[in-house]
C-alpha positions as CSV (number, residue, x, y, z in Angstrom):
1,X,69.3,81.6,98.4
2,X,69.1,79.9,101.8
3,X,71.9,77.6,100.9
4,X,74.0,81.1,99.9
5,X,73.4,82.6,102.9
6,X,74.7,79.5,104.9
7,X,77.8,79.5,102.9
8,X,78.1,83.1,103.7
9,X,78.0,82.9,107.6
10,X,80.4,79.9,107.7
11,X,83.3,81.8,106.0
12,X,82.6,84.6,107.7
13,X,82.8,82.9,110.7
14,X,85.8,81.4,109.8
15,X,87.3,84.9,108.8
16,X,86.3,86.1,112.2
17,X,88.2,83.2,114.0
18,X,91.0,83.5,112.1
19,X,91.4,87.3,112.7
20,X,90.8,86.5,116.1
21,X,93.5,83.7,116.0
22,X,96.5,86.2,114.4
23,X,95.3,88.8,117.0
24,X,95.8,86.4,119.8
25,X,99.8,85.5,118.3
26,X,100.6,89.0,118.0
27,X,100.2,90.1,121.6
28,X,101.8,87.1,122.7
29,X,104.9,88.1,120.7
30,X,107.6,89.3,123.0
31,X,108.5,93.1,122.6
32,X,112.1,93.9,120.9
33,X,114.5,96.5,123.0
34,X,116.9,98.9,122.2
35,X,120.3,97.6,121.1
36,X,123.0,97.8,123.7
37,X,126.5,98.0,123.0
38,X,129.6,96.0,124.2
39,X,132.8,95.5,123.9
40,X,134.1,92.0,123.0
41,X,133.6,88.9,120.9
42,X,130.6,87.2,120.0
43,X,130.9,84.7,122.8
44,X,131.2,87.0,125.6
45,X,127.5,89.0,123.8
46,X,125.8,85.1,123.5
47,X,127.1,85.3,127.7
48,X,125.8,88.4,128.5
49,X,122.8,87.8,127.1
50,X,122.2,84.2,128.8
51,X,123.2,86.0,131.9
52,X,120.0,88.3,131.3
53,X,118.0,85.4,130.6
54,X,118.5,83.2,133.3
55,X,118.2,86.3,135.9
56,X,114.9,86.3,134.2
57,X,115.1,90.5,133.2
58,X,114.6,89.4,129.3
59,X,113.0,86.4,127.6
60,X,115.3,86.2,124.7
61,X,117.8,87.8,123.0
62,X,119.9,88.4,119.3
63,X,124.0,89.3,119.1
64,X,125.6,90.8,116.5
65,X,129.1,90.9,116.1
66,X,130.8,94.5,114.7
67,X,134.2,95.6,113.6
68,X,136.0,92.2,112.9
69,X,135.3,90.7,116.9
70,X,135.9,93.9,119.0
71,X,132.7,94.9,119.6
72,X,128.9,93.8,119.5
73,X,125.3,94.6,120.1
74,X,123.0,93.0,121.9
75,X,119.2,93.1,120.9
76,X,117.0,91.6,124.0
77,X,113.4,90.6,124.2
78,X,111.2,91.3,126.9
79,X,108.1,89.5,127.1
80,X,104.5,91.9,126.8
């Protein structure tokens, strides 16, 4: 029985640090914004958005081209 219980409190233990662990990763996860909209290629959305970046107002960002090249969204990141 003793040698159960021990078991027991070990992975619980573990359980605990582990939810404690994936707690700790999701707030540190940077928040996604709203998409904005541009017009242009996919270069001058991958420029924008390292503009943003290096001004320090987001801490990462996604571009997605739309309509053959014409226009595009940009998805930033702001950190939490």
């Amino acid at each position: 029985m003793r040698k159960n219980l021990k078991k027991a409190v070990v992975v619980g233990a573990s359980i605990l640090a582990f939810s404690g662990v994936a707690a700790g990763v999701a707030q540190a996860a940077p928040r996604q914004g709203a998409d904005i909209k541009g017009n242009g290629n996919l270069q001058e959305c991958i420029r924008w958005g390292n503009a943003l970046k290096k001004s320090g107002k987001i801490v990462g960002f996604a571009c997605m081209e739309n309509q053959g090249g014409k226009t595009y969204e940009l998805t930033p990141y702001y950190a939490n």
